[in-house]
Wavefront OBJ file of the C-alpha trace (Angstrom):
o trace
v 86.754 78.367 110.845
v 89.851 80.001 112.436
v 92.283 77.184 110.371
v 90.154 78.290 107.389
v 90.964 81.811 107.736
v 94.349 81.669 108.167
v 94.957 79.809 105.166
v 93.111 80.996 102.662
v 94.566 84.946 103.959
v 98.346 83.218 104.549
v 98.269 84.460 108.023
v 101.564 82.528 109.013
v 103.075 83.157 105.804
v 102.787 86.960 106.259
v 103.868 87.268 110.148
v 100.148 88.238 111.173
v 97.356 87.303 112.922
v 93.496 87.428 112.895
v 93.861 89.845 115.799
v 96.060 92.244 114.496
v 94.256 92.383 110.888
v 91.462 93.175 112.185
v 92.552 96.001 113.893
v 94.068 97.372 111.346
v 90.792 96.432 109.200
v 89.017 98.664 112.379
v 91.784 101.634 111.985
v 91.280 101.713 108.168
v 87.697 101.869 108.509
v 87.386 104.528 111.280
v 90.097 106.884 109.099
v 88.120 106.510 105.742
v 84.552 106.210 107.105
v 83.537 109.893 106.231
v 83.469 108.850 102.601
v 80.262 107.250 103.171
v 79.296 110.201 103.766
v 80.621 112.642 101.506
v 80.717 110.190 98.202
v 76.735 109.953 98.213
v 76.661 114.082 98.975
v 78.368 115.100 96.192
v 76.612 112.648 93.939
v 73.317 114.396 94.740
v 74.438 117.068 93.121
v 74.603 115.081 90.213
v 70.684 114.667 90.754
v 71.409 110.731 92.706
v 68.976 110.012 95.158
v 71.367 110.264 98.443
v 69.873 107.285 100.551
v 69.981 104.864 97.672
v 73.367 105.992 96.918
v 74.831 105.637 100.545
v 73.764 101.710 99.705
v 75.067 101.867 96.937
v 78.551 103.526 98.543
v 78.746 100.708 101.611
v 78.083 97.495 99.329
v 80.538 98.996 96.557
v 83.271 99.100 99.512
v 82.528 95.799 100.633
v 81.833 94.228 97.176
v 85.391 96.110 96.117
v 87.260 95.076 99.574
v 86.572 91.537 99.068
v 87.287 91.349 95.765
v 90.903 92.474 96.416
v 90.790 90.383 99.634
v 90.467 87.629 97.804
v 92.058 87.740 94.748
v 95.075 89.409 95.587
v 95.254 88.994 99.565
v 96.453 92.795 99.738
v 95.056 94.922 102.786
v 93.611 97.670 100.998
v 89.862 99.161 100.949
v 88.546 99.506 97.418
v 86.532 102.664 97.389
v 84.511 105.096 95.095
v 87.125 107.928 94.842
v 86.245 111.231 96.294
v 88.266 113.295 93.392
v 86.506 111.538 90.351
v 83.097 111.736 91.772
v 83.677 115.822 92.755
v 84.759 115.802 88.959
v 81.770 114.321 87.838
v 78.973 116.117 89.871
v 80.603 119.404 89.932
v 82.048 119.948 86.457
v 80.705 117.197 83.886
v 76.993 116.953 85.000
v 76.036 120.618 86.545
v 78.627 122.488 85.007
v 78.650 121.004 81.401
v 75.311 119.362 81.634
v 75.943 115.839 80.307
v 73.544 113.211 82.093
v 74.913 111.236 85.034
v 73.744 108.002 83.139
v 75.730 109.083 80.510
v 78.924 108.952 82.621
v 77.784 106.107 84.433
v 78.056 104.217 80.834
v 81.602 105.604 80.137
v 82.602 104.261 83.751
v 81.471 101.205 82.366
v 83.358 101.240 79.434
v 86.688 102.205 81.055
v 86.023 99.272 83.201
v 85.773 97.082 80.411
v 89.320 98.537 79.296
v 90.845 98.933 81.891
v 90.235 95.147 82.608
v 92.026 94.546 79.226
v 94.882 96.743 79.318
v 95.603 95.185 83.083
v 95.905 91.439 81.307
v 98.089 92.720 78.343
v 100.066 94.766 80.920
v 99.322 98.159 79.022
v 98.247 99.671 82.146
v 101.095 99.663 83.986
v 102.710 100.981 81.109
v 101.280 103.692 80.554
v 100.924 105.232 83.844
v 104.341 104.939 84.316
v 105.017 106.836 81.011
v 102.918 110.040 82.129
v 105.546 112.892 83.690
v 105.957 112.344 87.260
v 105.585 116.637 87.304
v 102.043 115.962 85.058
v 100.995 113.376 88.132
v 101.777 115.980 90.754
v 100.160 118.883 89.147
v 96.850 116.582 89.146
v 96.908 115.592 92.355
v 97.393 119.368 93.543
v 95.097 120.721 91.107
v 92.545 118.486 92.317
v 93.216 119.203 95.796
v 92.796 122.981 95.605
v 89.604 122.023 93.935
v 88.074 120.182 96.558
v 89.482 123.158 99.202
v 87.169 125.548 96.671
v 83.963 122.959 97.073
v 84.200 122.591 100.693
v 84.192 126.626 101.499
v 81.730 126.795 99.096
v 79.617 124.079 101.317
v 80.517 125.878 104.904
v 79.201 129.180 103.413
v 83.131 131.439 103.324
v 82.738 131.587 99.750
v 79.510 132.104 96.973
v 79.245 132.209 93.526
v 77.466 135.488 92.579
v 75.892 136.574 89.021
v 77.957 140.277 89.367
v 80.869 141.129 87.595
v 83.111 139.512 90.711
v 82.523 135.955 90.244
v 82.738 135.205 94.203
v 81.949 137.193 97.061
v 82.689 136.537 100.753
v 80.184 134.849 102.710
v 78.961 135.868 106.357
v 81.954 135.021 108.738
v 79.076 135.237 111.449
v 76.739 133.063 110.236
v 76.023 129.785 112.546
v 77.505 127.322 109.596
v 80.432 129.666 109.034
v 81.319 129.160 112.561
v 80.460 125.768 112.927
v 82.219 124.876 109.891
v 85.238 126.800 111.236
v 85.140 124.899 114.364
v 84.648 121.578 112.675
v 87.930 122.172 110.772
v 89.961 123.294 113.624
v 88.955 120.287 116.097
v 89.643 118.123 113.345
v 93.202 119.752 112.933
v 93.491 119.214 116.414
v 92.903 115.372 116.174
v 94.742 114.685 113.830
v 97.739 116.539 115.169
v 97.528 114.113 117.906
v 97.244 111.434 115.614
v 93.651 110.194 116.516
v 93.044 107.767 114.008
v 88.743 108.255 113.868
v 89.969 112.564 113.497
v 87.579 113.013 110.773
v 84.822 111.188 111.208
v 85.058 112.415 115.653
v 84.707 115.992 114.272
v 81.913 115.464 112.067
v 79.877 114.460 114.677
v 80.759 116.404 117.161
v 80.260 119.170 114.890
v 76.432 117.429 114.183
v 76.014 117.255 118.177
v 76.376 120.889 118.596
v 74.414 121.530 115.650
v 71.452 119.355 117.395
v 72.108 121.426 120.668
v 71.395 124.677 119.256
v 68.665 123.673 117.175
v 69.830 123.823 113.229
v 69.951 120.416 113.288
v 66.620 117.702 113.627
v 67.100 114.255 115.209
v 65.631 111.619 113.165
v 62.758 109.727 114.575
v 65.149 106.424 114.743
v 68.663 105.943 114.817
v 69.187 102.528 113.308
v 66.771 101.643 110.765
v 67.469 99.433 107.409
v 69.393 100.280 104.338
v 67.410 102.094 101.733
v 66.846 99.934 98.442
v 69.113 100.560 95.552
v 66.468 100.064 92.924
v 66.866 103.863 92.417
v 70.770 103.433 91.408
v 70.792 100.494 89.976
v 71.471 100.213 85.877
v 71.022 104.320 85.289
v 73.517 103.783 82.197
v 72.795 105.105 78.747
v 75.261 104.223 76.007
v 73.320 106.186 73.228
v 74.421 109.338 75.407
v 78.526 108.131 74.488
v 77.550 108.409 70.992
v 77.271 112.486 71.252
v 79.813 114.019 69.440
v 80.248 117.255 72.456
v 80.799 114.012 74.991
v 83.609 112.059 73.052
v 86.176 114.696 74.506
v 85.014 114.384 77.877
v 84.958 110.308 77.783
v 88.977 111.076 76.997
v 89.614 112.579 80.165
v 87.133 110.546 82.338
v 89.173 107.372 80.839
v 92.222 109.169 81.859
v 91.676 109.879 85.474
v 90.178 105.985 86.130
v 93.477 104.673 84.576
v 95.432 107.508 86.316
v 93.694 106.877 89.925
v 93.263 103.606 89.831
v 97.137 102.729 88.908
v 97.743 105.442 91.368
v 96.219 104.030 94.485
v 97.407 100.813 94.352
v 101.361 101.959 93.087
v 101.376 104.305 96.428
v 99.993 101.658 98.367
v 102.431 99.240 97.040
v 104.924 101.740 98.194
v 103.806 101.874 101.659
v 103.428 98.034 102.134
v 107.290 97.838 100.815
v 106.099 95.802 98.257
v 106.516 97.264 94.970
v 106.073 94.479 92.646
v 102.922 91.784 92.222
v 100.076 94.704 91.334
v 99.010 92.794 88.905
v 95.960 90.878 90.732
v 95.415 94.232 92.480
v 94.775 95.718 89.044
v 92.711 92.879 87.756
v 90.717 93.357 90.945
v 90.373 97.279 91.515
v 89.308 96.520 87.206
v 86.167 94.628 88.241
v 85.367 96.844 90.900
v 85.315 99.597 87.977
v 83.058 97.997 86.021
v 80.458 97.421 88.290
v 80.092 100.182 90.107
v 78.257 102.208 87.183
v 75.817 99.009 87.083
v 75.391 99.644 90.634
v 74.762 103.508 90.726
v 78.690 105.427 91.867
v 81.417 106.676 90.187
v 84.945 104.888 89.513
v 86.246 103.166 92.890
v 89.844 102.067 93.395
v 92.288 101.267 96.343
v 92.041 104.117 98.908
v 95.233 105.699 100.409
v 93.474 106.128 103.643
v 94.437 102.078 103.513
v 98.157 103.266 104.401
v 96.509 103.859 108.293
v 95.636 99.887 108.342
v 98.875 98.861 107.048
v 100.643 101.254 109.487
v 98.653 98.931 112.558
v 99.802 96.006 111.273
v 97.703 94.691 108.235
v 99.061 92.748 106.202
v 96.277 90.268 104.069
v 92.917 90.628 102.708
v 91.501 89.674 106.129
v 92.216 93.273 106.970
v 90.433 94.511 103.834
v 87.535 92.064 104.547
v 87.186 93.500 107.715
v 86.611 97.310 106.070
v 84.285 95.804 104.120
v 81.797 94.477 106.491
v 82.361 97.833 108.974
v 80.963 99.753 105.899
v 77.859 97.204 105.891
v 77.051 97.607 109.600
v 77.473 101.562 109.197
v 74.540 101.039 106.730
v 72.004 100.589 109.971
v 72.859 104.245 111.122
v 71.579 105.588 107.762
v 69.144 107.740 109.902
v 72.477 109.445 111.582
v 73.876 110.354 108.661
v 71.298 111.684 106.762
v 70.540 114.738 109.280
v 74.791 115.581 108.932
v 74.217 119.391 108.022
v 77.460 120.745 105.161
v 79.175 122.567 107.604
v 79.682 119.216 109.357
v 80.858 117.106 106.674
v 82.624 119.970 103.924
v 85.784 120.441 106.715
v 86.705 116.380 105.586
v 86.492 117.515 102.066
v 88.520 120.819 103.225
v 91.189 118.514 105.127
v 91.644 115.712 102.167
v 92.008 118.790 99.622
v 94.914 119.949 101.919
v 96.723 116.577 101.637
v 96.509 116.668 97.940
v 98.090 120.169 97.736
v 100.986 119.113 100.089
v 102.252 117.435 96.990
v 103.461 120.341 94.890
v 106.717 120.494 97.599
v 107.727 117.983 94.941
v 107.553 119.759 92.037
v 110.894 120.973 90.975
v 110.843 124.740 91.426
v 114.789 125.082 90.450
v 113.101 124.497 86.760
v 111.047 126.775 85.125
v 109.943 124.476 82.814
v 108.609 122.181 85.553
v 107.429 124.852 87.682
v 105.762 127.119 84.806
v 103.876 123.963 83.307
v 102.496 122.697 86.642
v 101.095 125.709 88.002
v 99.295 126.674 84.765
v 97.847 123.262 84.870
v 96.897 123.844 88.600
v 95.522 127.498 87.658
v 93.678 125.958 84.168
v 92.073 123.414 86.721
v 90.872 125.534 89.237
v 90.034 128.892 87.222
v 88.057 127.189 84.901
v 86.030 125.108 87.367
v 87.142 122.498 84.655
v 89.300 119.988 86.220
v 89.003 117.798 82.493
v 90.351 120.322 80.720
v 93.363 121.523 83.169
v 94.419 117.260 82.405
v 94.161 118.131 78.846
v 95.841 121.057 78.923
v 99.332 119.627 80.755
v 99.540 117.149 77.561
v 99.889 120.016 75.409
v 101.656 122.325 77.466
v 104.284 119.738 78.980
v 105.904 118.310 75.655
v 105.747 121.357 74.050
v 107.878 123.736 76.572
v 110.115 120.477 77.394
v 111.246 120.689 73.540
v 111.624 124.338 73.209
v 113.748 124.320 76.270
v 116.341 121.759 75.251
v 114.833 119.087 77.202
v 113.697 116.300 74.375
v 114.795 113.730 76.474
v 112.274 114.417 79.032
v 109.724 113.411 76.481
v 108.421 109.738 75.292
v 105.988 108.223 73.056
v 102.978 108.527 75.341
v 103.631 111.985 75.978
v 103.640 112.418 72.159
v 100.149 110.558 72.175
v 98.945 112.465 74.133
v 99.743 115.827 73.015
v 97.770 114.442 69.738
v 94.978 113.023 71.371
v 94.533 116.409 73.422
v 95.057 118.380 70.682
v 91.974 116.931 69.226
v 89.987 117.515 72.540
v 90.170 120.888 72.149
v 88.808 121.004 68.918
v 85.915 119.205 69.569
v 85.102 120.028 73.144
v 81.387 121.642 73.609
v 82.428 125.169 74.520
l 1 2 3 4 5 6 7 8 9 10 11 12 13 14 15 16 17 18 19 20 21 22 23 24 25 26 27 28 29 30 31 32 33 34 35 36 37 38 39 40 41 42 43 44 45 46 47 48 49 50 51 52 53 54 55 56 57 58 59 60 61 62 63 64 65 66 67 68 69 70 71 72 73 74 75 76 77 78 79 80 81 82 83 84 85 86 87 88 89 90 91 92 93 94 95 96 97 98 99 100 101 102 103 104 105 106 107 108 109 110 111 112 113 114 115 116 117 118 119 120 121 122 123 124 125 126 127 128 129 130 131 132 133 134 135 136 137 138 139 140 141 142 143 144 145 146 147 148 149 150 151 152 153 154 155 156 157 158 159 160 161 162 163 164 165 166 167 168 169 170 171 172 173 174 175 176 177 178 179 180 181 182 183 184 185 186 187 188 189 190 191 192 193 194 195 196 197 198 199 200 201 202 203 204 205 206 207 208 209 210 211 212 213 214 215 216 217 218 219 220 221 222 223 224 225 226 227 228 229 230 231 232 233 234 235 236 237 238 239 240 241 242 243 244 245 246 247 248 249 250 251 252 253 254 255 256 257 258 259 260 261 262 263 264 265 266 267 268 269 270 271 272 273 274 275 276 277 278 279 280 281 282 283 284 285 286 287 288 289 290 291 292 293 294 295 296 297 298 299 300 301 302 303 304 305 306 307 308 309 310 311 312 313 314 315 316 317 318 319 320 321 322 323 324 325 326 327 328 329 330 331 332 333 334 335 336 337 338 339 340 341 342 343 344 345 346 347 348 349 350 351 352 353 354 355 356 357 358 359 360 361 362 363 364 365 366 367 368 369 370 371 372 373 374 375 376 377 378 379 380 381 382 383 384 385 386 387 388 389 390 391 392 393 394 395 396 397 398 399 400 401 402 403 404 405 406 407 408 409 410 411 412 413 414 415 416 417 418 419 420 421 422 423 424 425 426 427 428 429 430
């Protein structure tokens, strides 16, 4: 069995071992193992049931992890991203009111293509092609966004139906506090580079909860997975044919090629192996299309993977190993389930921090990088429309880069783009 896992991962080839990848399969898992938690969360909102999504969440991980395990022997945890499926839940079903099965189809279908343009090397491409400054803005945009959601969820900030469109929640309020103090201890453990930081302060956070009675314990702590009969094949294509959704399966199709590409470029990056994404792609692809048939939103390599390859992974072994952590964590199901908002919003608080931290590399010597990226931030976040602050930048961005003298700074997809966006507007369902 060992000789058999050592070959078919290229152990020797790659200076590793089976020790040392599964340690770093252990460090990934313990750094991104509050997603199980938060990913089936937010999709509630989206009216999922939350136990058959959590499932849903573990076996996509697994299902995903192997599949790049194994077809490309890379180290990294395929994942339901947190950004898309905030997108989603917040803006495109309760904001806009399209159905969830209706954006579980369009998944589908940008799986389909994305598969496609992977094979014919399109995908690449194009990715490449978008503004680096358009990337950033995205990424930071996105970021402030999930800051907004998560002090929404502790209670520091409410929407109100008065002429101020939020007002200040109580600052002495037990989840306030709590939610505070969640945050700060997992500042604090990070900071000295604890590796389980997040998912040590959401439970901790839980345990005091418990203590002072907001929080139930469930009857059992380990009990079996919930079914995903609920989740499983909620698509409906006839919902793509809608004329108001057309626009919005545009920008959905932009953020799976743009996140997907993403994830798997930066972790390329970290690995200090920049080339050979192509069986990466092709895998993270599959992954895309079935998780609609399964019941989650788009999934793709997770940069919480950079902690793994940090301790020393270097093969799919290590990705294997996230996988099957994320099955066992399916037996605590009970645990999770009583995790209160206060407990689990300070991770969504934290990773919307990280995002932001990229706008230090926007160009702020140039006002036409700097004016175009914040407005696409502001259009994001202002509009509680992260769809159309993407659509936006394509307009915006070629536009100012002409009228300053800066052509050059253009290309053909930026050009496509600006068209394609242009037409978005025009038909979006205001």
């Amino acid at each position: 069995m060992i000789n058999y896992i050592e070959k078919i991962f290229k152990l020797k080839e790659k200076n590793t071992s089976i020790k040392t990848e599964m340690l770093a399969g252990l460090t990934t898992f313990f750094t991104m193992s509050y997603m199980l938690i938060l990913s089936p969360k937010i999709l509630e909102y989206a009216g999922m049931d939350f136990s058959s999504t959590l499932t849903v969440t573990a076996l996509m991980v697994f299902i995903g992890s192997l599949l790049i395990a194994f077809i490309a022997n890379k180290p990294y945890a395929i994942a339901p991203f947190l950004g898309e499926t905030a997108f989603i839940s917040y803006t495109v079903v309760c904001a806009l009111g399209f159905s969830i099965k209706t954006v579980f189809a369009a998944i589908f279908i940008c799986g389909l293509l994305l598969l496609t343009m992977t094979l014919t090397n399109i995908r690449t491409y194009i990715v490449e092609k978008i503004p680096e400054n358009i990337k950033i803005s995205f990424c930071t945009g996105l970021g402030l966004f999930f800051i907004f959601i998560a002090l929404r969820d502790i209670g520091i900030v409410n929407f109100t139906t008065k002429n101020i469109p939020l007002e200040t929640g109580n600052f002495t309020s037990l989840p306030v506090i709590l939610g505070l103090f969640c945050f700060i201890l997992l500042i604090v453990l990070v900071k000295k580079q604890i590796k389980a930081a997040i998912i040590i302060s959401i439970f901790v956070t839980t345990f005091i909860g418990i203590i002072l009675g907001d929080v139930h314990l469930p009857e059992k702590v380990i009990s079996l997975p919930a079914s995903i009969q609920p989740s499983l094949f909620q698509l409906d294509f006839k919902g793509l044919l809608d004329p108001k959704f057309i626009s919005m399966f545009f920008v959905i199709f932009l953020l799976v090629n743009i996140d997907t590409a993403g994830g798997i470029i930066g972790l390329s990056y970290k690995e200090n192996n920049k080339t050979d994404n192509k069986k990466s792609m092709i895998a993270d692809s599959i992954s895309v299309i079935l998780a609609p048939l399964m019941g989650t939103t788009t999934p793709g390599a997770y940069l919480d993977s950079m902690t793994g390859i940090s301790a020393g992974g270097r093969t799919g072994l290590t990705a294997t190993t996230v996988g099957i952590l994320f099955l066992i964590g399916l037996l605590f199901t009970p645990i999770i389930k009583i995790i209160p908002s206060y407990a689990y919003a300070p991770a969504l608080l934290y990773v919307g921090i990280l995002m932001t931290s990229t706008i230090s590399k926007i160009d702020f010597d140039d006002i036409s990088e700097l004016a175009t990226s914040i407005l696409t931030i502001s259009i994001m976040i202002f509009t509680y429309n992260i769809g159309v602050g993407i659509i936006a930048a394509f307009i915006i961005y070629p536009i100012v880069k002409v009228l300053c003298g800066h052509r050059n700074e253009t290309n053909i997809i930026t050009w496509i783009m600006l068209a394609i966006s242009l037409i978005f507007f025009c038909i979006y369902p205001y």
